[in-house]
N, C-alpha and C positions, 0 to 999 in steps of 0.2 A: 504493500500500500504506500510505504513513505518514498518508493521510485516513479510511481505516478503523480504523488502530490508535488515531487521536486520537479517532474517533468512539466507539469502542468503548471508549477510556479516559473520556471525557468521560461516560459513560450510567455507567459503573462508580460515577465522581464521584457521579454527579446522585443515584443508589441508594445509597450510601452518608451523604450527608450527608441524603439525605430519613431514614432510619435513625438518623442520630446528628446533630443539626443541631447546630452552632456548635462540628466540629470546626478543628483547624489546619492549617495546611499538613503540616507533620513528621509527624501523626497520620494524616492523608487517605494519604501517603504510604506510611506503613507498615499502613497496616490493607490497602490493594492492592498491596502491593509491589512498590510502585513509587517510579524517584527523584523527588526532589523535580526537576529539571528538565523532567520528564514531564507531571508537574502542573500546574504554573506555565501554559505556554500553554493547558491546558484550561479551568482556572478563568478566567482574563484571557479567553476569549472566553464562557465564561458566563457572565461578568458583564457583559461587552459586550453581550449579547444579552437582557440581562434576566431571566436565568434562577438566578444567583445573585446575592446580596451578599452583601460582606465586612463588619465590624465588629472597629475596635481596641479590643481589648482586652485588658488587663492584660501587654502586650506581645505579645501575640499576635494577628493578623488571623484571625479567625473566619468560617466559612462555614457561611451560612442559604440556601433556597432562597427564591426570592423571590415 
């Protein structure tokens, strides 16, 4: 079950930030409401996988799809 809900969270991700690119974490989080610890391992394997990147900026790690 928890490979579907990551799956399912990760596409939410991937739809959102193609809609609003170079959001934050805290923002990604509240636009799906969802917690930030939810996030965190979606994003770290979409990046791993070449499907996002982050970018610091102005204290914030930003997300583009890549």
């Amino acid at each position: 079950m928890e490979d579907v809900l990551e799956l399912e969270t990760r596409r939410k991700i991937f739809d959102i930030i193609s809609k609003n690119p170079g959001l934050h974490l805290s923002k990604i989080a509240e636009l799906l409401n969802l917690t930030i610890s939810q996030i965190i391992p979606c994003l770290e394997e979409m990046e791993k996988k070449n499907i996002l990147i982050s970018v610091q900026e102005s204290g914030y790690k930003r997300y583009y799809l890549k």
